[in-house]
Structure formats: C-alpha cells, structure tokens
VEXPAKE-391980 format. One record per residue: residue number from 1; x, z, y of N, C-alpha, C, O in turn. Coordinates in steps of 0.1 Angstrom, whole numbers. Example, Ala and Ser with C-alpha at 12.3 -4.5 7.8 and 13.67 -1.06 7.14 Angstrom:
% residues 2
R    k    n_u    n_w    n_v   ca_u   ca_w   ca_v    c_u    c_w    c_v    o_u    o_w    o_v
R    1    132     78    -57    123     78    -45    132     78    -33    142     85    -33
R    2    128     71    -22    137     71    -11    129     79      0    134     80     11
//
This chain:
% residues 94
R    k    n_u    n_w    n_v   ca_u   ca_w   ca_v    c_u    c_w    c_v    o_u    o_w    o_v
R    1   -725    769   2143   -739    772   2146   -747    774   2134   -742    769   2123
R    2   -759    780   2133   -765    783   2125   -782    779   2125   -791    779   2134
R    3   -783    777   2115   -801    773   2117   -807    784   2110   -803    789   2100
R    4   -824    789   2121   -831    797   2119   -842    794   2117   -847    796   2128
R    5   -850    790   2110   -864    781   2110   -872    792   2113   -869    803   2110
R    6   -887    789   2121   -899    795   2122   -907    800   2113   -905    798   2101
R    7   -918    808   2116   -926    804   2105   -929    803   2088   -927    812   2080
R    8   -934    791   2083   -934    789   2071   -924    775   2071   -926    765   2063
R    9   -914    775   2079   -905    763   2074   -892    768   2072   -887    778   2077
R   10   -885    756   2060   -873    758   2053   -864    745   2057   -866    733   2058
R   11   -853    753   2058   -845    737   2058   -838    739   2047   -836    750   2041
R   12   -834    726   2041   -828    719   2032   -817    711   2037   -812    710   2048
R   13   -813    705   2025   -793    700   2027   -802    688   2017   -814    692   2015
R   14   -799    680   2014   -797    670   2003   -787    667   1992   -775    665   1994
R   15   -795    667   1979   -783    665   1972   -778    650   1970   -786    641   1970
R   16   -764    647   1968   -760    635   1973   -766    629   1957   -770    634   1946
R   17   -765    621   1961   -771    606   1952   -760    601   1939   -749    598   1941
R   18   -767    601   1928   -758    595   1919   -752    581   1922   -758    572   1927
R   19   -740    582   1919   -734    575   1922   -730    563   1909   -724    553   1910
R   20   -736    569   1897   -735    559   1883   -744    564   1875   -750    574   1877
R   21   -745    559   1867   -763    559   1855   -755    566   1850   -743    567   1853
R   22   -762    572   1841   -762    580   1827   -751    571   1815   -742    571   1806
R   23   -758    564   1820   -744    549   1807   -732    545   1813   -724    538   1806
R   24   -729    550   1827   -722    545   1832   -717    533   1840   -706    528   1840
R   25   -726    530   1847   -732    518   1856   -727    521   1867   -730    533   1869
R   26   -721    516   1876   -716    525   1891   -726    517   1897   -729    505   1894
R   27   -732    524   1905   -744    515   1917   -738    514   1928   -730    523   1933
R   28   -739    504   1934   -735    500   1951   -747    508   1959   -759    509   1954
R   29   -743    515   1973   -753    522   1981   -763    514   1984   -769    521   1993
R   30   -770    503   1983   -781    499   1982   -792    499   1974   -804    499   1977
R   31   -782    498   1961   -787    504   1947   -797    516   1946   -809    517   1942
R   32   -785    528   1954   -793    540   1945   -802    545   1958   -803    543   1971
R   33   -807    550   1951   -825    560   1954   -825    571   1961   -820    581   1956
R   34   -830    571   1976   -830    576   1986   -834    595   1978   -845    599   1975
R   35   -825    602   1977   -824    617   1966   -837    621   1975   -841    619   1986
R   36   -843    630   1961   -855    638   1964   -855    649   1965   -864    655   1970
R   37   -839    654   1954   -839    665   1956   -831    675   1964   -822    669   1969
R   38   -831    686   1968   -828    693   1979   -821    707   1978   -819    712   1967
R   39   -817    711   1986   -812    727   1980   -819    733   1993   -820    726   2004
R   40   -824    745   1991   -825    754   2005   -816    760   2010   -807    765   2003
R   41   -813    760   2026   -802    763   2034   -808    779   2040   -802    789   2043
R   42   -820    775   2040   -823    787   2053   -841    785   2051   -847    774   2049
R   43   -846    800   2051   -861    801   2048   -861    811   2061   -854    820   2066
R   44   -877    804   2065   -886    812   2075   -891    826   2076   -889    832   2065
R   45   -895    830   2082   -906    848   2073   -913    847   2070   -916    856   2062
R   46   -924    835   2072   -936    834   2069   -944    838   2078   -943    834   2090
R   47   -951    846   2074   -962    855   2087   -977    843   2086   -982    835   2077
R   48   -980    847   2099   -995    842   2105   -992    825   2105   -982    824   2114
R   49   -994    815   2101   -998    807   2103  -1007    795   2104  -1009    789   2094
R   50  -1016    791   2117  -1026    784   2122  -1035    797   2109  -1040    794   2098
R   51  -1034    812   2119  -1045    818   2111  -1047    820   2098  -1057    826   2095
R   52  -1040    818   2090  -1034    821   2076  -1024    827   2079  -1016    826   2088
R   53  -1026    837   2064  -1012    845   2057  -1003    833   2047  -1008    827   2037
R   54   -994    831   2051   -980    825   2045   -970    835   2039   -963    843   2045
R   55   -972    833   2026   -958    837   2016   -950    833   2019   -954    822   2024
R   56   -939    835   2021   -926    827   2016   -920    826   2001   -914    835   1997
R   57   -922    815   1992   -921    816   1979   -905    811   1979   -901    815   1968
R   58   -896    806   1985   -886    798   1980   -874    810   1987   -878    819   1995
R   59   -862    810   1984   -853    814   1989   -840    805   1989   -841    793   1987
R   60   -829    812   1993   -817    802   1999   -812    805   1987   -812    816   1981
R   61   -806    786   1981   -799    784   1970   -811    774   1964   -809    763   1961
R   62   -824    780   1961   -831    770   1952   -831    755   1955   -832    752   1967
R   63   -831    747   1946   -828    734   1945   -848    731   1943   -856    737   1935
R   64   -851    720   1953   -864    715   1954   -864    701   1957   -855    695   1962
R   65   -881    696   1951   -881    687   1951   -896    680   1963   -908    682   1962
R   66   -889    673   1973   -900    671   1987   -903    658   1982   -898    651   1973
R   67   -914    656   1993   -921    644   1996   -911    633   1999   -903    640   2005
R   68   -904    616   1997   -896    610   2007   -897    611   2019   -887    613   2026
R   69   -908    611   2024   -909    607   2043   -909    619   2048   -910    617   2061
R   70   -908    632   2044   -914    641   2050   -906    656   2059   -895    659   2055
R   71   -909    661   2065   -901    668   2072   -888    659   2087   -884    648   2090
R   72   -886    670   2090   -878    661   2105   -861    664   2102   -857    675   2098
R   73   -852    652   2105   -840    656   2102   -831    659   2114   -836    656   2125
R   74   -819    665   2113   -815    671   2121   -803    673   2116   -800    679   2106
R   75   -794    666   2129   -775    671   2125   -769    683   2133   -772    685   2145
R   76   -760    689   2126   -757    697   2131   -744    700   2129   -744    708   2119
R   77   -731    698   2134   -723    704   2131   -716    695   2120   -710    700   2110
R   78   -718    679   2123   -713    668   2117   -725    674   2101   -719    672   2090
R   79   -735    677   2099   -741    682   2084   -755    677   2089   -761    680   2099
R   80   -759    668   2080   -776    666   2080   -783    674   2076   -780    675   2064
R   81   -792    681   2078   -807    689   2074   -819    681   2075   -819    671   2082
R   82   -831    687   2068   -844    684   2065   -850    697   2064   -849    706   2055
R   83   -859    695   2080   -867    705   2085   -883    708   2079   -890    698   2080
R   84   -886    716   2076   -898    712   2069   -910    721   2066   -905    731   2061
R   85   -925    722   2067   -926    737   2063   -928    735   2046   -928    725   2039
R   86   -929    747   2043   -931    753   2029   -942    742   2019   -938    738   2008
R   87   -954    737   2025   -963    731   2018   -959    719   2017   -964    714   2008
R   88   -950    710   2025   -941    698   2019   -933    698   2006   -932    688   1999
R   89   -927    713   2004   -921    710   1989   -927    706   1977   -938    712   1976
R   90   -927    701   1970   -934    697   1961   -936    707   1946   -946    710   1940
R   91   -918    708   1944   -916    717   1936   -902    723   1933   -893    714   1934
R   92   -898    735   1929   -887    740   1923   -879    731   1909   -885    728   1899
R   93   -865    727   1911   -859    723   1898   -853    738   1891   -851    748   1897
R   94   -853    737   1878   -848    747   1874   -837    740   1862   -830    747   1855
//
C-alpha cells in the first residue's frame, strides 16, 4: 500500500535513534531521546488551503526536523509514519 497525503501535508518515516554517544556509551531504550529527526516519504500538492496559497517547499528524501508531539501516526504495512502538514516542520537538515 502506498500513502498519498492531501493538501499541504507530508508524511515522514523517523530516523531511528542513536543507539551510543559520540564516546561510545551504548544507551539502554529508556535512555535515548524520542528522534526529531525525519526523512520525507510522500509530499502533498499543496493548492488552496483554509483560503491560502500553499507551496510545497519540501520533497521526498529530505531529512527534517518537527515539533515532538506533533502530527498523527500511522502504521502501515508493519512501518510507522508521521502525518503532518507542512507548517509543523520546523526545519531542513542538510
């Protein structure tokens, strides 16, 4: 199956979570820090939204950085996504 988002929303994948510090520390999954950062799976058209013109600035592959709480998740196909529109991202990693 395939996901098509609306609108000005993007879904995202998550990137998994370090699993050891920079020094070499292995963290137990309690330890480490709910990842912020993201990859895009799948972008919207944009268009009319609530009466605004919507860009689509992001495309599939870019790696971004959201809010924690934000956007709705959704499995599919044994794979977690984070549904979300466009003004949740916060910003591009490069």
């Amino acid at each position: 199956m395939k996901i098509k988002p609306l609108g000005d929303r993007v879904v995202i994948k998550m990137v998994e979570a370090e699993e050891t510090t920079k020094s070499g520390i292995i963290l137990t999954a309690a330890a480490q820090e709910k990842p912020q950062v993201a990859e895009v799976v799948a972008v919207g058209p944009g268009g009319i939204v609530d009466g605004k013109e919507v860009k689509m600035e992001l495309k599939v592959g870019d790696k971004v950085l959201m809010s924690k709480y934000s956007g709705t998740q959704v499995k599919l196909d044994g794979e977690e996504y984070t549904i979300l529109s466009q003004s949740d991202i916060l910003a591009t990693v490069e």
